[in-house]
VOGU-3710 file (C-alpha; in Angstrom, 3 decimals, decimal comma):
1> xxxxxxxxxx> 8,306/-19,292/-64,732  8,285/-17,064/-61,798  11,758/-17,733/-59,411  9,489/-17,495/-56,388  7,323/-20,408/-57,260  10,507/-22,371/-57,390  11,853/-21,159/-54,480  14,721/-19,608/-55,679  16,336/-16,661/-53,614  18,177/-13,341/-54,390
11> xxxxxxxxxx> 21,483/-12,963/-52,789  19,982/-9,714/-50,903  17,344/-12,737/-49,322  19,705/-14,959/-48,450  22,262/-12,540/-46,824  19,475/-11,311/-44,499  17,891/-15,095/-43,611  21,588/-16,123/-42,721  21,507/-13,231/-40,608  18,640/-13,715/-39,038
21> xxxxxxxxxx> 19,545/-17,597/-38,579  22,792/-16,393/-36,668  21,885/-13,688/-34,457  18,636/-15,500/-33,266  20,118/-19,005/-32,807  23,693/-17,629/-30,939  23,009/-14,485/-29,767  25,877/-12,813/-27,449  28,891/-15,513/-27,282  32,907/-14,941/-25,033
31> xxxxxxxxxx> 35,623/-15,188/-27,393  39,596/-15,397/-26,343  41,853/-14,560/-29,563  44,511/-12,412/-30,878  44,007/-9,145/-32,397  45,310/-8,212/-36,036  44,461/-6,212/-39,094  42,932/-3,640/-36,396  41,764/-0,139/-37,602  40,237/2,390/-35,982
41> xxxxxxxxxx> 38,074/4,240/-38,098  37,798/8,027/-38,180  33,937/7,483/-37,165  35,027/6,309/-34,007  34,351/2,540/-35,029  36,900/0,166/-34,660  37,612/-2,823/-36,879  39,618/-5,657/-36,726  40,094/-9,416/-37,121  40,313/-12,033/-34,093
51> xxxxxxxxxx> 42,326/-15,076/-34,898  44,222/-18,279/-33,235  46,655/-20,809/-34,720  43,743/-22,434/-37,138  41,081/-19,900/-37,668  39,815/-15,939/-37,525  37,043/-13,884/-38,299  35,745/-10,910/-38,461  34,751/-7,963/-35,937  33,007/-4,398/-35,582
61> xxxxxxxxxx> 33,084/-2,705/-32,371  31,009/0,785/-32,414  32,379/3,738/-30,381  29,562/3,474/-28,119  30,777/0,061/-27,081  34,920/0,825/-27,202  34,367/4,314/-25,058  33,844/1,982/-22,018  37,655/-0,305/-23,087  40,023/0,331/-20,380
71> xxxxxxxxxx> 42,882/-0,719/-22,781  45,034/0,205/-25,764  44,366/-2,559/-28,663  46,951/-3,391/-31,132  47,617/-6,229/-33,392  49,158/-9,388/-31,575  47,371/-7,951/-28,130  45,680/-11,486/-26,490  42,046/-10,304/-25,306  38,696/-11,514/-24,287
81> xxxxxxxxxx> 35,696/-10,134/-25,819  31,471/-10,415/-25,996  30,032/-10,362/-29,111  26,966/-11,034/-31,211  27,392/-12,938/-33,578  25,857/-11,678/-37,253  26,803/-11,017/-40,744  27,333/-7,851/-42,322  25,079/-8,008/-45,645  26,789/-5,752/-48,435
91> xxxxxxxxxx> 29,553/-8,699/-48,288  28,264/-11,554/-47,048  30,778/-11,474/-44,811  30,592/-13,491/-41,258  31,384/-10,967/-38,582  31,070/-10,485/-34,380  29,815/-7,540/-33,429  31,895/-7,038/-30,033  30,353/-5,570/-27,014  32,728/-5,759/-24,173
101> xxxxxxxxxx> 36,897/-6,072/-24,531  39,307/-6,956/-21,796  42,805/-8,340/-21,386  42,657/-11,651/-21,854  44,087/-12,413/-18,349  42,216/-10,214/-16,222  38,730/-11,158/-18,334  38,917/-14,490/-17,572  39,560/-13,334/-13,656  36,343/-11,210/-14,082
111> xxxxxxxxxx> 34,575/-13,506/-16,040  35,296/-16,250/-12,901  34,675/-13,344/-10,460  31,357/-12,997/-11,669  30,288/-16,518/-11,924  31,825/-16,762/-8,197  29,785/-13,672/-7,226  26,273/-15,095/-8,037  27,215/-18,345/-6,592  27,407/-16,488/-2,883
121> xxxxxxxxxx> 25,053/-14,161/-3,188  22,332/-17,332/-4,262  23,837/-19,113/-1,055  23,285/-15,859/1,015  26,375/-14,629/2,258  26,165/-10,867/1,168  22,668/-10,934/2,722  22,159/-7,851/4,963  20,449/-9,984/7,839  23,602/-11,623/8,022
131> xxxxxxxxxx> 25,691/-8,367/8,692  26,974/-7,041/12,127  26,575/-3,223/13,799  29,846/-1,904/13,846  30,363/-0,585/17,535  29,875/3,061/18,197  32,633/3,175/20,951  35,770/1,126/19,861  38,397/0,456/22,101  40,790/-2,054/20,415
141> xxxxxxxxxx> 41,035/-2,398/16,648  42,658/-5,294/14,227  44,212/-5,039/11,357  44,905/-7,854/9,022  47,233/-6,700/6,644  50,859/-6,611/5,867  53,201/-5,433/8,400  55,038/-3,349/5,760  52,663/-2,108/3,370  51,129/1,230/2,904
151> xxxxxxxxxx> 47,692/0,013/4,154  48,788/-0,215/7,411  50,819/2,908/7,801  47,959/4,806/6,567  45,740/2,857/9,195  47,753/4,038/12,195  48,272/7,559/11,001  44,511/8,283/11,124  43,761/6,406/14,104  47,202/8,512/15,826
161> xxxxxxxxxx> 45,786/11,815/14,465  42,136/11,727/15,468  42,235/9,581/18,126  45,491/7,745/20,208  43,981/6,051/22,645  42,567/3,290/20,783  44,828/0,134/20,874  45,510/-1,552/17,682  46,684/-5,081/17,665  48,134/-6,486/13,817
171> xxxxxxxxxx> 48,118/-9,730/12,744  50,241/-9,815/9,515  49,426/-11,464/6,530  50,425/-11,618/3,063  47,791/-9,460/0,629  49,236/-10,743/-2,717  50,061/-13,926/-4,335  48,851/-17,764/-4,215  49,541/-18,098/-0,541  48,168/-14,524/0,301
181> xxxxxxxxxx> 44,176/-16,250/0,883  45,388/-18,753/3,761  47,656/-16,193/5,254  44,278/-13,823/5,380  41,769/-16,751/6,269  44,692/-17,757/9,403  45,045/-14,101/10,566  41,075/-14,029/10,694  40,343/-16,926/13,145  43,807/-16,368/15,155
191> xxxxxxxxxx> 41,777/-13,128/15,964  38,286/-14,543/16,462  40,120/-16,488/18,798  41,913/-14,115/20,627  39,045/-12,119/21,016  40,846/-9,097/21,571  39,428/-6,143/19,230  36,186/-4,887/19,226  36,385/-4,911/15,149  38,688/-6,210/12,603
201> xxxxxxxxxx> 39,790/-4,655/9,481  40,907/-6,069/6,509  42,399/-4,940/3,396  44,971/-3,427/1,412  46,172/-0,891/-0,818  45,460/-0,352/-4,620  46,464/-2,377/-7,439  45,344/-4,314/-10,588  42,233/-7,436/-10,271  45,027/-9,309/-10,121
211> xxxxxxxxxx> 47,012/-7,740/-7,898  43,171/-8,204/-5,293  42,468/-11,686/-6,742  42,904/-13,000/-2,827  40,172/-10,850/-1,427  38,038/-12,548/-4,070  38,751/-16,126/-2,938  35,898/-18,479/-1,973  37,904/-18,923/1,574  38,629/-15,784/2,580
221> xxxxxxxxxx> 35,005/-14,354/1,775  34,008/-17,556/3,683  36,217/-16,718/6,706  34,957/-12,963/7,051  31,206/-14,796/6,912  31,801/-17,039/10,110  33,665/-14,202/11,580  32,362/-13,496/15,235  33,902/-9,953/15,485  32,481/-7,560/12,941
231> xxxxxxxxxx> 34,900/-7,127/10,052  35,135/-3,489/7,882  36,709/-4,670/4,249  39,484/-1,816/3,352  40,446/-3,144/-0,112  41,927/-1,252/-2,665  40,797/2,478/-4,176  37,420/3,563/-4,239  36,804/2,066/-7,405  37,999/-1,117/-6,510
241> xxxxxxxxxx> 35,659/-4,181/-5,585  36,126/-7,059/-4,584  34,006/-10,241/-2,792  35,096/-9,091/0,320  33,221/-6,175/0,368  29,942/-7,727/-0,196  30,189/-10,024/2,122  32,199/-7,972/5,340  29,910/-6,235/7,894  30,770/-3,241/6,440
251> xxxxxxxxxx> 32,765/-1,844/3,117  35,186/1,542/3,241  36,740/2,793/0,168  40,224/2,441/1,531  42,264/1,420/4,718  42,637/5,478/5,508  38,931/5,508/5,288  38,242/2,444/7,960  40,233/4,207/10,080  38,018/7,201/9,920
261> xxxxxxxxxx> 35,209/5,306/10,582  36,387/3,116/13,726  37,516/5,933/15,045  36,478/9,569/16,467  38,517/13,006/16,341  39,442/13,976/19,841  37,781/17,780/19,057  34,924/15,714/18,449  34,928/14,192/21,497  36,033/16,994/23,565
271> xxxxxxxxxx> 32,514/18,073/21,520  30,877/15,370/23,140  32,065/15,872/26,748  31,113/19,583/26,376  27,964/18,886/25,536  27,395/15,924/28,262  28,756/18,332/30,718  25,953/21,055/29,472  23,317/17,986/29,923  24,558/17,028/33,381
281> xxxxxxxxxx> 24,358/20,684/34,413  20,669/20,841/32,681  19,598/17,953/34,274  20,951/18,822/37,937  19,088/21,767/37,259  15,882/20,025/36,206  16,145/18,230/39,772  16,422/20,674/42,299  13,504/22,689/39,878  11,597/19,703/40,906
291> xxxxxxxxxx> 12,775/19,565/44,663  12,011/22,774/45,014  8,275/22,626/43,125  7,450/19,315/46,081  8,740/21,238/48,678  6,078/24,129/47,513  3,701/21,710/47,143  4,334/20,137/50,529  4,234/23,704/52,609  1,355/24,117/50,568
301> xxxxxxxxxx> -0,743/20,761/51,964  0,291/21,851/55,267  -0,862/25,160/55,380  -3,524/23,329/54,774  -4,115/21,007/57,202  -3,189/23,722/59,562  -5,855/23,994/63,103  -6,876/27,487/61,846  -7,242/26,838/58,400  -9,652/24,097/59,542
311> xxxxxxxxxx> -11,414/25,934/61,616  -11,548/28,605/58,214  -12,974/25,877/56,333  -15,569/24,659/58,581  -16,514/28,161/59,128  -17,189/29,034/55,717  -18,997/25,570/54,991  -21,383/26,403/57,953  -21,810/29,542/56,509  -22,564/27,634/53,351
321> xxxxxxxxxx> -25,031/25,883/54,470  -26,604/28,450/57,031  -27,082/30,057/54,060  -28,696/27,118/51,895  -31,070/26,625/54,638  -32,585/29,597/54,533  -33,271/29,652/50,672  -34,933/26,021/51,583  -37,356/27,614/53,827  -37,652/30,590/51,956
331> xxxxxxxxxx> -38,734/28,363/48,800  -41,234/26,095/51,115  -42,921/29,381/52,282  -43,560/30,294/48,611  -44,570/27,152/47,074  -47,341/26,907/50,338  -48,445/30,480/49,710  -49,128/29,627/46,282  -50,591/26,129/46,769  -54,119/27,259/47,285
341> xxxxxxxxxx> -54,457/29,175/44,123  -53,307/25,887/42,490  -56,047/23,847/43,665  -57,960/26,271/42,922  -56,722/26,625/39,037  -56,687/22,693/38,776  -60,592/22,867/40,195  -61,680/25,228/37,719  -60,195/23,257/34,824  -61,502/20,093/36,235
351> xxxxxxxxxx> -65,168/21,384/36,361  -67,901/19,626/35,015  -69,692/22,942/33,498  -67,218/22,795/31,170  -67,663/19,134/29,860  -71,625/19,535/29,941  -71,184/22,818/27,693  -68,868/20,495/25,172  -70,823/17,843/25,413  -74,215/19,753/24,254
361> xxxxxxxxxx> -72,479/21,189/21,132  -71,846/17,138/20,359  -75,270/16,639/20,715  -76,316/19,772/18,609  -74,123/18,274/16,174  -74,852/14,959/15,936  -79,005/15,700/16,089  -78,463/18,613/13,101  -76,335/15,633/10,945  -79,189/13,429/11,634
371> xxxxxxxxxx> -82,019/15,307/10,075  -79,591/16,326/7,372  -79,260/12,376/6,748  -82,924/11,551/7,050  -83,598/13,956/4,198  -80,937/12,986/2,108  -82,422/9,628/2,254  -86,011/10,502/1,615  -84,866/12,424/-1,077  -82,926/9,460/-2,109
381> xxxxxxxxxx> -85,693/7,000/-2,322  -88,219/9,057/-3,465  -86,155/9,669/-6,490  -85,127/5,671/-6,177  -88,969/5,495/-6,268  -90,234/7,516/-9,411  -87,316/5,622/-11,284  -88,838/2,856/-10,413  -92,284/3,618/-11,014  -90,761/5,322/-14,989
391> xxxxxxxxxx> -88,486/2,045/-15,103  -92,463/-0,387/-14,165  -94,405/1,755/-16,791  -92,158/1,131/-19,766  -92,592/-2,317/-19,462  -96,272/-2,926/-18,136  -98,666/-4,427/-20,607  -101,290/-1,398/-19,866  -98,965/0,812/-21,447  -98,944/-1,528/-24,653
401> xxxxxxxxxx> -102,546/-1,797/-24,565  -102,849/2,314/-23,931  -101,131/2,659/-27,535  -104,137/0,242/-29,441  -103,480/-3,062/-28,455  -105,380/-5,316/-26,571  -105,221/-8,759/-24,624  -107,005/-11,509/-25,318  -108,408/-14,359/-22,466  -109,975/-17,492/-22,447
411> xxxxxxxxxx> -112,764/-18,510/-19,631  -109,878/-19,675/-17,770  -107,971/-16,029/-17,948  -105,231/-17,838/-20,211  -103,666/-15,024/-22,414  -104,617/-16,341/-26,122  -101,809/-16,332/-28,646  -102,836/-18,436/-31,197  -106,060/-19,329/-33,110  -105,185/-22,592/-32,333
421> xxxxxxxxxx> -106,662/-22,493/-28,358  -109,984/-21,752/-29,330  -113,231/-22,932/-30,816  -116,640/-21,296/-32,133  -119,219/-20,523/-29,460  -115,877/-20,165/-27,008  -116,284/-17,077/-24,303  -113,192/-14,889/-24,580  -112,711/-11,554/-22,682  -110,796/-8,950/-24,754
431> xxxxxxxxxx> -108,660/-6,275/-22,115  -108,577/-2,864/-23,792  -106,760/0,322/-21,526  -110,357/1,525/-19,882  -111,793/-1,490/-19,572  -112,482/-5,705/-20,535  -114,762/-6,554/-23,448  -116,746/-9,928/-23,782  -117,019/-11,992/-26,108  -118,145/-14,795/-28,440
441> xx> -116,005/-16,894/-30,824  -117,971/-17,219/-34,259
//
C-alpha cells in the first residue's frame, strides 16, 4: 500500500512543514540571552548558541546582518537580539535566524526608546506645525547645560570668536544620571520664566545611549514642547539622536554647531553693513534722481502755462482751423458744381424708356412661349385623339362584324344570343359591316 494514502511522511516533508509551521506562525521575535559556543565562520557567517539558566538554542546570523553589529561578541557576552524563528532542515535542528544584535543594556534602552518615540510622534509633538522660527537677529542666548562640561566651553568659544556681543545667560543643570531630567526640565521653565534670551539651547557633549538617556525622557521632551522661547537641541555627535531633537524647534549636530547657528561672524556683518551702506547710498541716489525728474517735469508744465506759450497755442489752433474752414468750403463748392450732373445721371437711370424697352422683350417672350404652348397642346391631343380613335376601333363591334361576323336583332332591336328568344315566322334583322339584312325565322 502506497505511504501517501496513509498519510505517512518522509523526514525531508516533515522538516520543511515544521518549518513552514514556525516561520509563518512566529515570525521575527526579541530575545535577551547569553552567548556561547560562538564561531565565526570563514564565510563571514557567524554561529552560535543563546542560552539562560534553564534553556538554549540555536542561532545563524549571515554577514549581511552582523556587518551592521556595533559590538565584539564572545561567549558569556549578555545581548539582545531579533530573530526569525525557523529550523534548519539537513538536521532538524530548531534554530533563530538573528537579524539585529545589541548589548543587552543599551537594546533594551533602544528597544524602550523606540516604543517611546512612536508614542510622541502619534500624540504630535515632533509635528512641524508645532515648531518655532528661530530668530534671525539674536541678542541674548541660554544655555542649559553643565557649568563645567565641554558643551559649554565650546558654546562660548564660537559665540566669542564670531560674534561677542551677544549676551549669554547659563542655567546649569546636570546632563547625566537619574536626577539629570528634572535638573533639565527646572532649568527650562526657570528660563521661560525669566524671559530673558531670545533662544535657548540645550544639550551636551558625546557619549554612549546611556550616557543621553535624559534627553530621551518623556519630561524633558515634554518641557522643550511647552517651551515659549524657541529651543535648538545640541545633543551629542552628529550621529547621535535623541527625543530631544525631534521634538526642539530646531536640531544642530553639536553644541559648537548651535553656536554657529545663533550666531553671525562679525566679517559677516561688517558684510552686511557694507552692503546696507551701498543700499542707503543707492537709494539716496534714487531720490534726488526723482527730485530732480519732478522738478523737470514741473519747469516743464510751466513753460507751459506760460502767457506766450498761450498765445503760441491759440495761434496755431486758429491757424488750424482757418485752415479747416477753407477745405469745408472748398469741398461745398465741389459737391454743388457736381450736383447737377447727378440729377441728371439719377434722371437718366430713372427713365421710363428704359422700363417700356424691358418690358416689351417680356411681352415678346411671354406671347412667343404662348404659341409654343398652344402647339404643343394641339399636338398633344391630336395624338391623345388618334389613340383614342386606334384604342375605340379595337373594341367596336363593326370591326368584329368587318372580319365575317354579324349581329343578330329581334323586332325590338334586342341583340339575339340564343335560339331560345325566338320563334318561327319571328322578324329578325341581321347587321353585316355594309349594311342590315331582314329577315324571317322558319
Amino acid at each position: 500500500m502506497s505511504t501517501q494514502h496513509m498519510g505517512i511522511l518522509q523526514v525531508s516533508e516533515l522538516t520543511k512543514k515544521v518549518r513552514f509551521i514556525l516561520e509563518s506562525e512566529l515570525n521575527t521575535v526579541w530575545l535577551t540571552g547569553e552567548i556561547s559556543n560562538f564561531i565565526a565562520a570563514g564565510s563571514g557567517h557567524w554561529y552560535l548558541s543563546l542560552k539562560d539558566s534553564k534553556s538554549q538554542v540555536r542561532c545563524a546570523m549571515f554577514k549581511g546582518n552582523n556587518r551592521r553589529v556595533r559590538l565584539s561578541p564572545s561567549n558569556g557576552q549578555q545581548v539582545l537580539v531579533r530573530a526569525k524563528v525557523s529550523l534548519y532542515e539537513p538536521r532538524g535542528d530548531f534554530q533563530l535566524i538573528i537579524e539585529q544584535m545589541e548589548d543587552a543594556g543599551e537594546g533594551l534602552l533602544r528597544q524602550r526608546y523606540e516604543q517611546l518615540k512612536n508614542s510622541l510622534n502619534a500624540q504630535g509633538l515632533f509635528s512641524q506645525q508645532h515648531k518655532q522660527i528661530i530668530p534671525t537677529h539674536i541678542n541674548c542666548v541660554g544655555i542649559v547645560t553643565s557649568p563645567t562640561g565641554a558643551a559649554v566651553k565650546d558654546i562660548l568659544s564660537v559665540l566669542k570668536r564670531r560674534n561677542p556681543n551677544i549676551k549669554t545667560i547659563i542655567y546649569p543643570s546636570l546632563v547625566q544620571g537619574e536626577h539629570a531630567q528634572h535638573d533639565i526640565c527646572q532649568a527650562i521653565n526657570r528660563a521661560n520664566q525669566r524671559n530673558e534670551c531670545d533662544v535657548i539651547i540645550v544639550g551636551r557633549g558625546g557619549g554612549s545611549l546611556e550616557d543621553l538617556w535624559p534627553f530621551n525622557e518623556e519630561s524633558v521632551v515634554r518641557a522643550i514642547y511647552q517651551s515659549a522661547l524657541p529651543i535648538i537641541s545640541a545633543v551629542g555627535h552628529e550621529v547621535d539622536t535623541t527625543l530631544s531633537d525631534y521634538v526642539a524647534d530646531l536640531r544642530a549636530a553639536t553644541p559648537s554647531a548651535a553656536a554657529e547657528l545663533v550666531s553671525q561672524d562679525s566679517e559677516e556683518l561688517n558684510n552686511q553693513i557694507v552692503n546696507l551702506r551701498l543700499r542707503m547710498i543707492n537709494a539716496m541716489q534714487q531720490k534726488l534722481t526723482k527730485i530732480n525728474q519732478a522738478n523737470s517735469y514741473l519747469k516743464h508744465r510751466l513753460e507751459q502755462v506760460h502767457p506766450k506759450q498761450q498765445l503760441l497755442v491759440q495761434q496755431q489752433k486758429s491757424d488750424e482751423l482757418s485752415l479747416r474752414l477753407h477745405q469745408v468750403i472748398k469741398r461745398i463748392i465741389t459737391d454743388k458744381k457736381s450736383s447737377p450732373l447727378q440729377l441728371q445721371q439719377r434722371l437718366h437711370h430713372l427713365s421710363p424708356s428704359k422700363n417700356i424697352r424691358h418690358y416689351q422683350g417680356l411681352v415678346e417672350q411671354n406671347q412667343q412661349r404662348l404659341i409654343n404652348a398652344i402647339k404643343n397642346n394641339l399636338q398633344y391631343k391630336s395624338h391623345s385623339f388618334v389613340n383614342l380613335i386606334e384604342q375605340l376601333q379595337l373594341v367596336s363591334p363593326l370591326a368584329t362584324i368587318a372580319r365575317g361576323y354579324s349581329v343578330t336583332r329581334d323586332e325590338n332591336e334586342q341583340v339575339i344570343t340564343s335560339t331560345q328568344q325566338v320563334t318561327i315566322d319571328d322578324q329578325i334583322t341581321v347587321q353585316l359591316s355594309d349594311g342590315r339584312i331582314k329577315a324571317k325565322v322558319v
